[in-house]
C-alpha positions as CSV (number, residue, x, y, z in Angstrom):
1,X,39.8,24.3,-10.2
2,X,37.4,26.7,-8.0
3,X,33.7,26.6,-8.5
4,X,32.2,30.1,-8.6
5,X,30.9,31.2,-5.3
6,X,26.9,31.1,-5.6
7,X,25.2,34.3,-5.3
8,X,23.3,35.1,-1.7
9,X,19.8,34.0,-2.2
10,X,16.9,36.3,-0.9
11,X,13.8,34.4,0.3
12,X,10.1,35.7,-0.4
13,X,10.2,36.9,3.4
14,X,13.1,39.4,2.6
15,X,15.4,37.2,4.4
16,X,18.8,36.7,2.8
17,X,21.8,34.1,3.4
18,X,24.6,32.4,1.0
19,X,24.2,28.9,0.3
20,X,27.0,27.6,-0.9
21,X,28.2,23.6,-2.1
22,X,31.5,23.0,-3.4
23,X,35.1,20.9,-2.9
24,X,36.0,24.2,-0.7
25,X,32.6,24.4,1.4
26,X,31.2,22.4,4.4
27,X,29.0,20.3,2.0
28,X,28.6,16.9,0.7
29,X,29.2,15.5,-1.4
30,X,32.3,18.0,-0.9
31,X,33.2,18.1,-5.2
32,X,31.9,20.9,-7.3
33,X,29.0,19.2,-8.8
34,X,25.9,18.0,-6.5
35,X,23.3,16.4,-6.2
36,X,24.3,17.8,-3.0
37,X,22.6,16.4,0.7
38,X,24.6,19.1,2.8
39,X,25.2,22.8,2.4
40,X,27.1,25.5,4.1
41,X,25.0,28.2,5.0
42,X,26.5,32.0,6.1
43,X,25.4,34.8,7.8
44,X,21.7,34.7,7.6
45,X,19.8,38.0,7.8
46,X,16.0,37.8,8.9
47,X,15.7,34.5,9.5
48,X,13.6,33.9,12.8
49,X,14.3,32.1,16.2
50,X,12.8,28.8,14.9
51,X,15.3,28.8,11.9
52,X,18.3,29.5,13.9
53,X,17.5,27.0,16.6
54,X,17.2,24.3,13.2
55,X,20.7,25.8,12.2
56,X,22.4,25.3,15.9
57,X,23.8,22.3,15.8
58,X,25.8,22.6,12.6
59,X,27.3,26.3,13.7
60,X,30.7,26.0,12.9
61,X,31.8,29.5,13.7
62,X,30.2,32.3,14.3
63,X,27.4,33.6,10.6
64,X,28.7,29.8,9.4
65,X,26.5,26.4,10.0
66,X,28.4,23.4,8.3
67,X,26.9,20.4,6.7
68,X,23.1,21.7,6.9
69,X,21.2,18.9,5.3
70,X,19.2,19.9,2.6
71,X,15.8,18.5,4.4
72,X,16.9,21.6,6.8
73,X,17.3,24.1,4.3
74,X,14.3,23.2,2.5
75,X,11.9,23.3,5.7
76,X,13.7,27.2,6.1
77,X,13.1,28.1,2.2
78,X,9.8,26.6,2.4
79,X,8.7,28.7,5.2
80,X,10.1,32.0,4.4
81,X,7.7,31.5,0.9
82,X,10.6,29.9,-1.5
83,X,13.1,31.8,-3.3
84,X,12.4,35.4,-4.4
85,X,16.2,35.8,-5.7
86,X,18.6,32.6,-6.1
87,X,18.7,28.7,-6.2
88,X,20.7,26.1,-4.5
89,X,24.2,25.3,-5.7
């Protein structure tokens, strides 16, 4: 069975990117219920250079970073002012 896709999230800064965790997404655990400690991220919009050089290591393709720990993700919410639309998977 597919979990949904989670809806892209927009941060406080107006940046947006889709955060998703499930048994079909670079995440882990990879099943479709968390507590999850890796995410797949895609195609991020406004984040800055200090963001994308956090994300550079776990680009799997091109717009798609694989297995981003959470302890990432949290430093790049926390600086673009938290969540203004969304959550994490």
């Amino acid at each position: 069975m597919f979990k949904p896709i989670n809806p892209r999230v927009i941060l406080n800064s107006g940046a947006a990117l889709s955060i998703q965790a499930s048994s079909t997404h670079y995440c882990l655990p990879q099943e479709n219920q968390g507590p999850y400690t890796h995410y797949e991220l895609g195609h991020p919009r406004g984040l800055d250079a200090t963001d994308l050089a956090l994300l550079k290591e776990y680009e799997d393709r091109e717009g798609i970073y694989a297995y981003v720990p959470k302890k990432i993700l949290d430093k790049i919410i926390n600086s673009h002012g938290g969540f203004r639309v969304g959550q994490l998977p």
